[in-house]
N, C-alpha and C positions, 0 to 999 in steps of 0.2 A: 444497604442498597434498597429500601423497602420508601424511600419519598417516593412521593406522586411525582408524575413526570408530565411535562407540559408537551400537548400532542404536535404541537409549532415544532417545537425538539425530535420528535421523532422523525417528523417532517424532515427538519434540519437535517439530521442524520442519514436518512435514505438521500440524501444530497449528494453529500460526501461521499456516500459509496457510489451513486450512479457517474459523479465524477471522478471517482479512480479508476471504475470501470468505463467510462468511455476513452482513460487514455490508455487502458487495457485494447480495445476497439479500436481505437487508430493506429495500435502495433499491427494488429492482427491486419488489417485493410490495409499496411501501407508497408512502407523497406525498413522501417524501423521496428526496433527490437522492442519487447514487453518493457523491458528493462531502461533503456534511454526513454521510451514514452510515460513510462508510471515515473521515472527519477524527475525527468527534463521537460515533461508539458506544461501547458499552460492550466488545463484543467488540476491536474493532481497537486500544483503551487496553488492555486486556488483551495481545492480541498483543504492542504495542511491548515494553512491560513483559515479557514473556516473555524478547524480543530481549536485552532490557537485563541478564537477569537470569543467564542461560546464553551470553552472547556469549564470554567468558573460556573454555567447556569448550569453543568448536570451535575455536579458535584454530589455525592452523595445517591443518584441515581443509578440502574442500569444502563443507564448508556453514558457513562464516564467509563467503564469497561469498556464499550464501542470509542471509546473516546481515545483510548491509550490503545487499544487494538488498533485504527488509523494510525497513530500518530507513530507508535513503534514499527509499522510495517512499511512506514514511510522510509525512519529513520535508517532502521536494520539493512531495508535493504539498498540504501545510499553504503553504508557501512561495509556489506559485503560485497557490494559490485567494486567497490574502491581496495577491496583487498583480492581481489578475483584481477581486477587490473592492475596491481603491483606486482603481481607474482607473474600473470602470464605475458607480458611486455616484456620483462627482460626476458623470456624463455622462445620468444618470438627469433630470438635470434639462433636459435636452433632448432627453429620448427615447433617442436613440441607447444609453445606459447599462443599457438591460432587453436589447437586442439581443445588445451585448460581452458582458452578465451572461449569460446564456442559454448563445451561443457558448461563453463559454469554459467555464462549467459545467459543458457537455457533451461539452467537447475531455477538459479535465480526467478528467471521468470511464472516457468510453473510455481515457483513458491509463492508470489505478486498474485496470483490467478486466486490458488489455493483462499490465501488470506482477504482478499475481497470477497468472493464467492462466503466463504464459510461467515465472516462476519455480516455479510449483509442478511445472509437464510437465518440467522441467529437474530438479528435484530426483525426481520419480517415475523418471529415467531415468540417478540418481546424477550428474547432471553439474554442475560448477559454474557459477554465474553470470557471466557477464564481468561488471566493474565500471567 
């Protein structure tokens, strides 16, 4: 991880994070959850897409760590909301199902915060992500 890094790229990168964080921002400002706005915006489809598209020019960089830090945080937490909503949908029918739904909506989402916040101050201060 010791190539020179092209500062366009780090550019690039502080992109991606201010785009996950602003659909972090329109949860917070609107009726939608952290969780539907970072899975389901238009900005954080952009984001991934971005990851997707420049993951080849850091190769070998610190910021391919930032690289797979987005792209896993994207993906995990598609992952776990979709298993957070198979479990409390059926339990909905005995109540208990809005409660797990809620919980973990909201676990989820401080984990979305967590993971933008921490990669982006990491990458403000050139360091790579651990993965």
């Amino acid at each position: 991880m010791d190539a020179p890094v092209d500062e366009s790229l780090v550019t690039y990168t502080h992109v991606i994070y201010a785009l996950h964080g602003l659909s972090v921002a329109i949860a917070l400002t609107s009726a939608a959850s952290i969780v539907g706005s970072f899975l389901f915006s238009l900005p954080s489809a952009v984001a991934v897409t971005m990851n997707y598209a420049r993951r080849s020019a850091v190769y070998g960089t610190y910021l391919d760590s930032h690289f797979r830090w987005q792209i896993r945080t994207f993906w995990y937490g598609l992952l776990i909301a979709l298993v957070v909503f198979t479990v409390s949908v059926p339990l909905m029918l005995v109540l208990v199902g809005f409660v797990t739904l809620w919980i973990g909506v909201t676990m989820i989402g401080a984990w979305l915060v967590y993971r933008v916040l921490r990669g982006w101050l990491a990458l403000r201060d050139r360091r790579p992500m651990y993965v």
